[in-house]
N, C-alpha and C positions, 0 to 999 in steps of 0.2 A: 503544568502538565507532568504527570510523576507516572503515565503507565504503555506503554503500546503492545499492541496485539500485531503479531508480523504475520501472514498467510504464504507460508511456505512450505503446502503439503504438495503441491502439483507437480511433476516431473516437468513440465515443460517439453513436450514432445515434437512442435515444432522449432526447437533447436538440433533435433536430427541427432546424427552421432556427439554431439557435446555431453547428452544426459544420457549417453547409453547406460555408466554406472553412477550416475551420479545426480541427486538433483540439480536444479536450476540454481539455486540459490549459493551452491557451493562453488560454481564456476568462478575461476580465478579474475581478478583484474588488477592487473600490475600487483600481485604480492599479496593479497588481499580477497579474499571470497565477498561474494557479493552480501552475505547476509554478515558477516564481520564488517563492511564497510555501513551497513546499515546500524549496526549496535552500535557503532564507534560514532556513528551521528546523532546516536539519539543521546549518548553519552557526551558527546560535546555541548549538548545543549539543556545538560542536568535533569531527560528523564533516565530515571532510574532505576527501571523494571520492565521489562520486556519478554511476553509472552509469544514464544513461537509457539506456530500452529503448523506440525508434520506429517508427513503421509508418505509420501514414496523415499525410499531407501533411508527410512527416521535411522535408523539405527548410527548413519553417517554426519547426521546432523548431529545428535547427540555425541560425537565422540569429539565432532568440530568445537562442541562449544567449551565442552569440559577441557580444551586446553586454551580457551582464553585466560586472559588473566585484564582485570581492572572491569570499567563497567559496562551497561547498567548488570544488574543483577538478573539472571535470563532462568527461565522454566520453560519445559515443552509440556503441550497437548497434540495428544496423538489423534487424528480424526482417520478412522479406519474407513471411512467414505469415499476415498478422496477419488476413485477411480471410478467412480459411477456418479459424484455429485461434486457440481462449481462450489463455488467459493460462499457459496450460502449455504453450505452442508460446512464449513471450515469454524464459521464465527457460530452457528448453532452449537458444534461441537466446544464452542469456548466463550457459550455465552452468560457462563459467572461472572466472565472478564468482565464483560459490559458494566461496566459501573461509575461513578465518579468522575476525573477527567481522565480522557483514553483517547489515546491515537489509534486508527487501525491504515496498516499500512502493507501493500501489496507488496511479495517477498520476490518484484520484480523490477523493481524502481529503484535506482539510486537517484537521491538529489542531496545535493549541497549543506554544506554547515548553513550558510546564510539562507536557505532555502528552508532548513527546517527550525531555522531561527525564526522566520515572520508566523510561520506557524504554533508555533509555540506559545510565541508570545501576544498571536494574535486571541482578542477577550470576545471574538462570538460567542454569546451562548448558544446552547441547544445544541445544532450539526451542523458543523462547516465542509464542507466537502472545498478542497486545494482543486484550485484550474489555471489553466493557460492558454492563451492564445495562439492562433497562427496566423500569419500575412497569407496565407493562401488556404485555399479550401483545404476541408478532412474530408482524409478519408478512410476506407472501409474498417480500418482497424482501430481507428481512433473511441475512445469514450467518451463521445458528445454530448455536449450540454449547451441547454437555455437557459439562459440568467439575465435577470433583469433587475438593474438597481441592489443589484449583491445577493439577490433572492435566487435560490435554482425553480427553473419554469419545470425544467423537463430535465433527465440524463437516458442515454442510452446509444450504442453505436449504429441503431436502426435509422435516428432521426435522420433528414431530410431538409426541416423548414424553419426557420429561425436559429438555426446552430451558430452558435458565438464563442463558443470555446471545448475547453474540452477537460475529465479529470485528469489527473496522473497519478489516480491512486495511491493516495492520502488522505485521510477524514479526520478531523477532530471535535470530540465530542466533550460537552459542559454543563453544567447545569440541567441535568436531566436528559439531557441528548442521548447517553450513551442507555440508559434503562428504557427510551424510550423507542431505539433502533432495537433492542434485546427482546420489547415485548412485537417489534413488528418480524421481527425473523422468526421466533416461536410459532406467529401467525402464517408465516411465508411456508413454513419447513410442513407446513399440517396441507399444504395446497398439493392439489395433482401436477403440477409443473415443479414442483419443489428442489428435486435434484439436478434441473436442467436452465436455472435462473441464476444471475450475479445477485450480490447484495447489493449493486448499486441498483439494479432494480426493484429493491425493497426502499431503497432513498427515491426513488422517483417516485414511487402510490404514494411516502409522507410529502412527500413536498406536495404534492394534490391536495391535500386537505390540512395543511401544517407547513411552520415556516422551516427549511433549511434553507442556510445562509452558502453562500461561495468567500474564496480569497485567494484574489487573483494574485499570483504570482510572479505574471510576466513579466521576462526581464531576469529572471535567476535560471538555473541551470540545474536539469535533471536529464536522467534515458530512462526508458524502459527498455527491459529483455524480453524480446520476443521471438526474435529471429536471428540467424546467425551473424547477419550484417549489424544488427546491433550491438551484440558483444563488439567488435569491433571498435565500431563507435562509443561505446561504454568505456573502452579499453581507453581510448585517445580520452576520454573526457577526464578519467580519472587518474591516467597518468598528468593529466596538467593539474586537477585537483591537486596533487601528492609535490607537485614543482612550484607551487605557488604558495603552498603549507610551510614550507621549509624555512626562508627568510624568518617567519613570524614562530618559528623553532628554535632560531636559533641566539 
């Protein structure tokens, strides 16, 4: 896996005053912005190119990145949509990227070295869409998923009936998978719902008629940023990441 496409245009507005000047993605945790702790994972686990995809206050992401130093090697795409169109107006606007093996990965998610290591190394062809489970029901905020025998039935946070797990927004694509998601967003982006749809809703019409694969995860450690009680929780999650790195630092 040598490439990912990170979706980091959205201000993230239900975090209230955190993204007054700032995106989402730039939100600190413990020392570390969220989209730095992102590059530095995909860097520990040798891809090595990473396509952000910006929109609200780019100009801020660009100046974050140019004082990184080490890897992966990072470019932006600026999608000037982002405030009238979801995140399928984001991969359209970056859908050269689509190619060969590709990670696409929501610029709200932190998960783990070991987390993005089964990933990586896991050899589904086609599209793998990352999920996890819960001991208790989901709900309303969750991206639900039907999977059966590793196959996705369904995804969407509308479902109701047969719900077994859920994304955390992460996908890996192989073997065709990724040109084959690029030629269903071209198809998506020309629909009259176009700018009010996820991409993972363009994964759910393939999986109707073509295989995407899942890879359960449970059992490893991610958050998503959605809400301000998450930061929080992101916060404690990665402060213990960062105390548990150290011994094997030093």
């Amino acid at each position: 896996m040598k490439k990912a496409i990170i979706l980091s245009a959205g201000q993230g507005s239900r975090l209230g005053h955190l993204v007054d000047d700032r995106p989402k993605c730039l939100i600190d945790f413990t020392g570390r912005s969220l989209l730095d702790r992102q590059l530095d994972t995909l860097a520990a686990n040798g891809v090595d190119e990473a396509v952000v995809v910006t929109g609200f206050r780019d100009d801020q992401i660009e100046a974050a990145l140019a004082q990184r130093s080490g890897g992966p090697r990072t470019r932006t795409i600026y999608n000037p949509f982002y405030k009238v169109a979801d995140n399928t107006g984001s991969l359209y606007m970056a859908r050269e990227e689509l190619s060969g093996d590709t990670l696409v990965w929501n610029g709200d998610t932190l998960v783990s070295n070991a987390l993005m290591r089964r990933v990586v190394e896991n050899d589904r062809p086609g599209i793998c869409v990352t999920i996890d489970r819960k001991a208790e029901g989901y709900d309303d905020d969750d991206m639900k998923v039907v999977e059966d025998g590793g196959l996705l039935k369904a995804i969407g946070k509308r479902l109701s009936e047969g719900v077994n797990a859920e994304s955390i927004g992460l996908l890996a694509f192989r073997a065709g998978g990724a040109e084959r998601f690029r030629e269903a967003i071209e198809r998506a982006i020309r629909t009259p719902e176009s700018t009010t749809i996820w991409y993972l809703r363009v994964i759910h019409h393939l999986a109707q008629s073509s295989e995407v694969w899942t890879l359960d995860i449970n059992g490893e450690e991610w958050g998503e940023v959605d809400f301000p009680p998450d930061v929080e929780a992101a916060r404690e999650l990665t402060s213990r990441w960062d105390a548990e790195a150290k011994p094997a630092a030093a």
